[in-house]
N, C-alpha and C positions, 0 to 999 in steps of 0.2 A: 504494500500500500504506500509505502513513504519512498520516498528517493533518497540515492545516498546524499550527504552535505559534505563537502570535505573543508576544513577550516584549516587557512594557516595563519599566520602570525603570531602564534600565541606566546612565545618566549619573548617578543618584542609587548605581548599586553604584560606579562608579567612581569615583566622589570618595570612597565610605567605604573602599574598598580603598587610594586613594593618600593617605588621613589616616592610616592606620595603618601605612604603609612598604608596601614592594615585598616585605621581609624577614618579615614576618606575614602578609602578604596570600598568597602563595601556599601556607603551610601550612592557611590556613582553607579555599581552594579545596581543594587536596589532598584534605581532612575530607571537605566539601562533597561533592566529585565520587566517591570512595569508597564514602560511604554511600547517596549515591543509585544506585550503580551494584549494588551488591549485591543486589535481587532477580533483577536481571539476568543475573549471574554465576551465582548458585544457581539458575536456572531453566535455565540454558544447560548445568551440571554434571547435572540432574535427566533434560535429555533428551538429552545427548552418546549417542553407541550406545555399546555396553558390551559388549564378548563374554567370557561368563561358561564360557567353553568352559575344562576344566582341562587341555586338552594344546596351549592357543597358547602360540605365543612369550612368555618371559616380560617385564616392563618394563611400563611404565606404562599407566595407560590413559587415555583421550584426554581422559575426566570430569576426573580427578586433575589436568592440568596445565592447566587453565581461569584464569588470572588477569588483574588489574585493575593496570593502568599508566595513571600520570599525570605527567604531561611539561609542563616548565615552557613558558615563553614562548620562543619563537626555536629549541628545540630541534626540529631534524628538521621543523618548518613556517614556517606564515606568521610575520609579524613582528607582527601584530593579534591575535593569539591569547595571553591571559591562562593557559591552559593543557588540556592536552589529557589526555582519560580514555580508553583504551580496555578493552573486556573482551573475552576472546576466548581459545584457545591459546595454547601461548607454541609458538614459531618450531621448535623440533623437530618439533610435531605439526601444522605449519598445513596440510601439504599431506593428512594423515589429512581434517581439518578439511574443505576444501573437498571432498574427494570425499564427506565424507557429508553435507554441506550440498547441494550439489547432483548427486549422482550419477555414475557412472559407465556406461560400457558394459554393467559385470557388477553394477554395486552400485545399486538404488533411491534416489532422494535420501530423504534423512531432514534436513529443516532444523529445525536447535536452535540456530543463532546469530539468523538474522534472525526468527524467530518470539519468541525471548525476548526481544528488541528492543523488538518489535511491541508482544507483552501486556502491558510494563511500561514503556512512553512517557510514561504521566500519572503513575504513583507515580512516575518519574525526577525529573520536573520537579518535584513537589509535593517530594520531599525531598529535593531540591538546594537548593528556595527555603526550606524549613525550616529544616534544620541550617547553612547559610549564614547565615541570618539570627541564629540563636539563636549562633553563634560571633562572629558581626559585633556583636554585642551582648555579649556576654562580653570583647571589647578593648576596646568605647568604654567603657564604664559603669567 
């Protein structure tokens, strides 16, 4: 489903991220991984299912509680990982989440996480290497 991504530079980001501290470097990532994650988020909120029915149960709905977590080094992973983005539901709705991502017995799959993945892998990369770039230059200069 995915295409391969080959990255290089990375020995040239790691020396620009440990000239500026460990204490800067992760809020730039943070920026970084944010703003390239938000088509992502909003494409995954556009097609979450949505029941517009006015006698469900009332509470949230699945669209609503979509958000973007970024997790430093060492937290909850590896110890190689400069830090970690996810976008997705938050933990009340994951199991909503999975049954409409892939189905149930009585419910059709409707995938809105890995398809908004999918559509928006090149603007991820392209504006990660962006706003990474144009903030990594906003500390050194």
């Amino acid at each position: 489903m995915f295409d391969n991504v080959q990255v290089t530079g990375l020995d040239e980001l790691e020396r620009a991220l440990v000239s500026i501290g460990a204490e800067m470097g992760y809020p730039i990532l943070r920026k970084a991984s944010r703003a390239a994650m938000k088509p992502v988020k909003t494409q995954m909120q556009e097609n979450a299912p949505f029941d517009d029915d006015p006698n469900r149960d009332q509470g949230p709905h699945l669209r609503n509680k979509i958000s973007v977590n970024v997790r430093k080094k060492g937290s909850r992973g590896s110890q190689q990982t400069a830090a970690t983005t996810r976008v997705g539901p938050t933990k009340a709705h994951s199991q909503k989440a999975i049954a409409a991502e892939y189905g149930t017995t009585n419910q059709g799959a409707q995938p809105f996480i890995r398809s908004a993945l999918f559509d928006n892998r090149y603007r991820v990369v392209e504006t990660f290497k962006q706003v990474l770039r144009a903030k990594l230059l906003e500390v050194t200069l």
